[in-house]
Structure formats: C-alpha cells, structure tokens
C-alpha positions in Angstrom: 262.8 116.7 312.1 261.5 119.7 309.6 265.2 119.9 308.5 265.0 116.3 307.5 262.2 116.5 305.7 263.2 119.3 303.6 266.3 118.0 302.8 265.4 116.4 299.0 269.0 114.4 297.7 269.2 115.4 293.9 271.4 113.1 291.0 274.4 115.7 292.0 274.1 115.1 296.0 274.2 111.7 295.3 277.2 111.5 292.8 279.1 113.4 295.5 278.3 110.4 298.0 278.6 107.8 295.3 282.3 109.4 294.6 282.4 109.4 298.9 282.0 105.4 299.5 284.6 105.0 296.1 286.9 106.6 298.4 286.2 104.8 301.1 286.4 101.7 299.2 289.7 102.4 297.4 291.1 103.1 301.0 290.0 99.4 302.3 288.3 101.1 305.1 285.0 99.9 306.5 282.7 102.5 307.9 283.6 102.3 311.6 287.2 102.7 311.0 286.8 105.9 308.4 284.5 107.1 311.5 287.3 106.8 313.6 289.7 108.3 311.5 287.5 111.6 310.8 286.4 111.5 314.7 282.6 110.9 314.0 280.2 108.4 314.3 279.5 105.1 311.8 276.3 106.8 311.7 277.1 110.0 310.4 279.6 108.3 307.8 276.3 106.1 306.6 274.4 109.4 306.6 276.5 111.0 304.0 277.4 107.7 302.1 273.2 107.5 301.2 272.9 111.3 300.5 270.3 111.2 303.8 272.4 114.4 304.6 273.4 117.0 303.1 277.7 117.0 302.1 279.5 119.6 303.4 282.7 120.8 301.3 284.9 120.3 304.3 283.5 117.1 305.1 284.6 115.7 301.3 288.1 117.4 301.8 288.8 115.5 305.5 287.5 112.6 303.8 289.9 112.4 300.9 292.3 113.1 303.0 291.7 110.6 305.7 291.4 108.2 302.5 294.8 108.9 301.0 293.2 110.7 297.9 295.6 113.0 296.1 295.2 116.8 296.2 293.8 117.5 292.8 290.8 115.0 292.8 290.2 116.3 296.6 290.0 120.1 295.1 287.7 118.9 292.1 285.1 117.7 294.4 285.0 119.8 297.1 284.5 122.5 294.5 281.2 120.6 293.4 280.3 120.3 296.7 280.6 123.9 297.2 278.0 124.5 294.2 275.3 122.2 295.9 274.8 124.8 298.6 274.3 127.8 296.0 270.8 129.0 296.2 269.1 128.2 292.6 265.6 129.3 290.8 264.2 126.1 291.7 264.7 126.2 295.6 261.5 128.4 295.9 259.1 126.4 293.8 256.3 124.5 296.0 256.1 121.0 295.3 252.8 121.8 293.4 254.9 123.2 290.7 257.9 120.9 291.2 257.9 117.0 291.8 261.2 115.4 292.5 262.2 114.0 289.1 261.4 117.8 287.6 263.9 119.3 290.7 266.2 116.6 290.0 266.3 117.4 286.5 266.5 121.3 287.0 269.5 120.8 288.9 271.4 118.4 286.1 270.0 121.1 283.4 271.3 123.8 285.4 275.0 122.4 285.2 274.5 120.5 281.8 276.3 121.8 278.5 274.4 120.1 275.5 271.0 119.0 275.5 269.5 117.1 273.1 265.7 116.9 272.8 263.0 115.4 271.0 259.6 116.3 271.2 255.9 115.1 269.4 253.6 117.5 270.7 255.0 120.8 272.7 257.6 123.6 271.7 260.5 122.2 274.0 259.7 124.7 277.1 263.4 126.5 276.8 262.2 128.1 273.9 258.5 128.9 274.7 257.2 132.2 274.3 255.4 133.0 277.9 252.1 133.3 276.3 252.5 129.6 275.0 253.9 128.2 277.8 250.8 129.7 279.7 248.9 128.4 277.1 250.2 125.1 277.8 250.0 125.2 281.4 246.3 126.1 281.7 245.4 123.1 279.7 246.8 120.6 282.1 244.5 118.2 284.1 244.1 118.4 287.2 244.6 122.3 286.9 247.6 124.1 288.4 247.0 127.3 290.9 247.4 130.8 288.9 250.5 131.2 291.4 251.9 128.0 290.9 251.3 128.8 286.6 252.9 131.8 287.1 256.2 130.4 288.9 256.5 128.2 285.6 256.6 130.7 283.4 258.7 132.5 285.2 260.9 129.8 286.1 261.4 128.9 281.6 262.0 132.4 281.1 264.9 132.3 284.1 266.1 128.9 282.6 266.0 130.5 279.1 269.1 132.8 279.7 271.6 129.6 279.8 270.9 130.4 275.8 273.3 133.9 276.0 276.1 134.5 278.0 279.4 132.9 278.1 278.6 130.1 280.0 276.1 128.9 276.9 273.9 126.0 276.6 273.9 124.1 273.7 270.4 122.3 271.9 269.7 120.0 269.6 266.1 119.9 269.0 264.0 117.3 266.9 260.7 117.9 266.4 257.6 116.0 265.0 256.2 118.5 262.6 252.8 118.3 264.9 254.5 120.0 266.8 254.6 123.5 264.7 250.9 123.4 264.0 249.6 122.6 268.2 246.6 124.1 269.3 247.4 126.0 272.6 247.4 129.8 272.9 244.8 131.9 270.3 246.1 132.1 266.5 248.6 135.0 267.5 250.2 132.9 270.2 250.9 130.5 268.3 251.8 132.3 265.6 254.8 134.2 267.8 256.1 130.9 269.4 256.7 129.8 265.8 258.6 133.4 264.9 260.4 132.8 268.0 261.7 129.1 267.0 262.9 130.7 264.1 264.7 133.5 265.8 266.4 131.3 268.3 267.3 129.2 265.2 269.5 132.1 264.5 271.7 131.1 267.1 275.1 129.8 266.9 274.5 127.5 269.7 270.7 126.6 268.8 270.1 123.6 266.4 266.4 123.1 265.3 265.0 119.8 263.2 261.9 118.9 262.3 260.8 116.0 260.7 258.0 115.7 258.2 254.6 114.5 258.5 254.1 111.0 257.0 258.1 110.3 257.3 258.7 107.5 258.8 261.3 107.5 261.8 262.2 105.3 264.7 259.2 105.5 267.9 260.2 106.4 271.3 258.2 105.6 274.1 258.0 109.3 275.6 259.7 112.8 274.6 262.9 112.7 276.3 266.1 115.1 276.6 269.4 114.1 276.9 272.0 115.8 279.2 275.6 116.3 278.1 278.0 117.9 280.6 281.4 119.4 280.4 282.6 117.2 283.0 284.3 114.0 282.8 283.3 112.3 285.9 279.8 113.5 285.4 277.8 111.1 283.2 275.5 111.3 280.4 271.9 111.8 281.7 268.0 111.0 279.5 265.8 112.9 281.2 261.9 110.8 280.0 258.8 112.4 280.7 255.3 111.0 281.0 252.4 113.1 282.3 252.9 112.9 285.8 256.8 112.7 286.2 260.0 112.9 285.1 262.3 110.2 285.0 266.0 110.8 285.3 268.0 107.7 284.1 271.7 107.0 283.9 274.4 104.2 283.0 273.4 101.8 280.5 270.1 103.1 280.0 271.1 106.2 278.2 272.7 104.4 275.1 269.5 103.6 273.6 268.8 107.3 273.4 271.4 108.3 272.1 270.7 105.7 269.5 267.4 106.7 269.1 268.3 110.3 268.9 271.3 109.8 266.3 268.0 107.8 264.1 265.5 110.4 264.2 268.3 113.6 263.3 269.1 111.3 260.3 265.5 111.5 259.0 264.6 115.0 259.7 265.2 117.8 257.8 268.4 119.8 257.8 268.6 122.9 260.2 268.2 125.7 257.2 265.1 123.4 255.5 263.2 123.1 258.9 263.4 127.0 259.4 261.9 127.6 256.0 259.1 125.0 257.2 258.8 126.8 260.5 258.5 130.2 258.7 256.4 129.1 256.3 253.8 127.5 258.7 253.7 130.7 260.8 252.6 133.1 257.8 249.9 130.3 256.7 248.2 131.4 260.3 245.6 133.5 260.3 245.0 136.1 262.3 241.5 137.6 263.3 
C-alpha cells in the first residue's frame, strides 16, 4: 500500500504506456490474450497500460516482442524505460516544495533540448542568482519552510548546469521589460541577477529578449515555457503556470504557443539591443 502511494506517473511514464497499448492495439490483441501470451494477469496488463505501475524495461521488451514489434523500436523504448528508474534531483523534494505538475515538468525539462520561455514578472528561475531566487521564494504566500526554500535554491542551481556541458540546453527567453526592474532581493541583489542575465547572454546556447515597456505585443494568459526535445516520438510540451500549479499540456494545445511565442520574439528587441538594455538598467541601480 505505501508503495502505491508513492508511486507518482509523470508525462514520460505515461508516454511509455501510451506507446504500450499502441502496441497492443497494432497487434489486434485484447488485454486478456496479451496477458496470456506474456504469462500474467489482465490485471497486471491494465496496470501498466494506465501508468498505475511503474514499467519495467524488460517488461516493454517481452511486450514488443509478444506484439510482433521489430527489434529497433523495441531497443528505443526499453532504453527510455531504463532512464525512468535513474534516481534525479527531484526524487528527494517533499511535496511542500514540489506539486505534481512542477515534478512532472522537472522530469520533461530534465530530458528537454530547447526551451522557450516568456516571462512578465520573474527572472526565468534557470538563470536566477540564489540570492534572487531566495528573494523570490520568501515573498510567496502562504510562506514556504526555510528547508523547503533552501531545497529550491538548491534544486535551480542543480538544474542550471544543463546550461554547460555537452549535453546543453538550449533557451529562448522573452521578457517583459518589468521584468529587469522587479523588486525582490535588496538593490545589490538585484543588481547581480541583472549582471548575471547578461553574462549568460554570452552564451552560444543562451538567447535573451526583452521587449519594451509601452510596446504593444500579443497577451498570454500566464508565463509559460515550451519544451522541445531531441526526440521524434517525444512531443512538443507548454509547460503554463499560475500561482498554485503547473500545467503540462500536449497535442493540439501547444500550437497556440508556439504562435504566441513566434508573435512576442517578433516585437522584442534583438538579442545584442536587449543586453545593452539589461546592462544599462543594472548600472542605473543604486547601491547604498
């Protein structure tokens, strides 16, 4: 029973059962007779089908096999389901620090390639200095625990290192110029976090945009970050947040994003221009 209730089915569990009952479904086979051929019960079969289980990789290779699957697509996904059982920063967190949607969404970030992000208010949390990202935690409401503060900032500057290495995230960031001049942290907090947007700036994979006060651009309901993976069979993701949750959507709800995303690049200033903004606002700050 306290293995069932720990067991939490994130978007890439459930793609792996998703890509389970297409097998199943390509082979003609109804649950009761794939039970029979793998020599387990309908139940189990349903059990991995809804994600109410975790997948074992040997359980996806018997069952493309037992489907008729060819070798190559078997390999491909009993490799992914070998990466759901790798321990990952997030594992640890208490719920207090993590809800579903924002576990969900640090699995899809963990294995995503490109995102794209717009935000209205906060310093996208990647690149957040940890005094600003304190900042930014202690002014929530209701308050977070100082232990539960403290696993978010160290779980950004974990999340961070996807930036270097050769296994690099990519970003495009858009940002409301309200962004640049927030209030959280003292003068020299804020200060650095805008030294430090201009630093990762400097990065070949690192794409920073920021559109101007008083210029008009197309609304979106929420900030929101979209997922781009190197994968073919894994699809676009928009990850929405509001200020309980976060929403993971897929399918045909990520077009409009992308849409929306394309609009709001096209009026913001270009990459060199909103660096010389970013500088410029961090020198106008003064310091006690």
């Amino acid at each position: 029973m306290v293995a069932e209730l720990e067991h939490k089915a994130g978007l890439r569990l459930r793609a792996v059962a998703r890509q389970l009952v297409g097998w199943r479904d390509r082979a003609g086979l109804t649950g009761t007779q794939l039970a029979a051929k793998l020599g387990i019960s309908a139940a189990t079969v349903s059990r991995n089908e809804t994600a109410s289980t975790p997948i074992k990789p040997v359980t996806v290779l018997a069952w493309g096999m037992a489907c008729g699957i060819d070798g190559d697509e078997r390999d491909k996904w009993f490799s992914i389901a070998q990466r759901l059982g790798e321990p990952q920063w997030w594992h640890g967190a208490e719920m207090e620090t993590l809800n579903q949607g924002a576990q969900d969404f640090a699995e899809l970030e963990s294995e995503a390639s490109l995102l794209c992000i717009f935000r209205t208010e906060i310093v996208p949390s990647l690149l957040q200095t940890k005094d600003y990202r304190l900042a930014v935690i202690k002014s929530l409401h209701p308050p977070v625990s100082e232990e539960a503060a403290q696993q978010r900032v160290d779980a950004t500057a974990t999340r961070s290192q996807r930036l270097y290495g050769e296994r690099r995230l990519d970003l495009k960031i858009v940002l409301l110029e309200a962004v640049l001049h927030g209030p959280w942290g003292s003068p020299a907090v804020r200060r650095e976090q805008l030294q430090r947007l201009v630093q990762f700036a400097q990065l070949p994979n690192v794409e920073i945009r920021v559109i101007r006060q008083g210029v008009p651009y197309s609304p979106a309901d929420s900030p929101f970050t979209l997922l781009s993976f190197e994968e073919d069979h894994f699809d676009d993701v928009v990850s929405v947040d509001n200020l309980q949750y976060v929403f993971n959507l897929e399918n045909d709800a990520v077009r409009p994003y992308k849409i929306a995303f394309a609009g709001l690049q096209s009026v913001a200033l270009s990459p060199a221009e909103s660096v010389d903004l970013i500088s410029a606002i961090a020198d106008d700050i003064e310091l006690p």
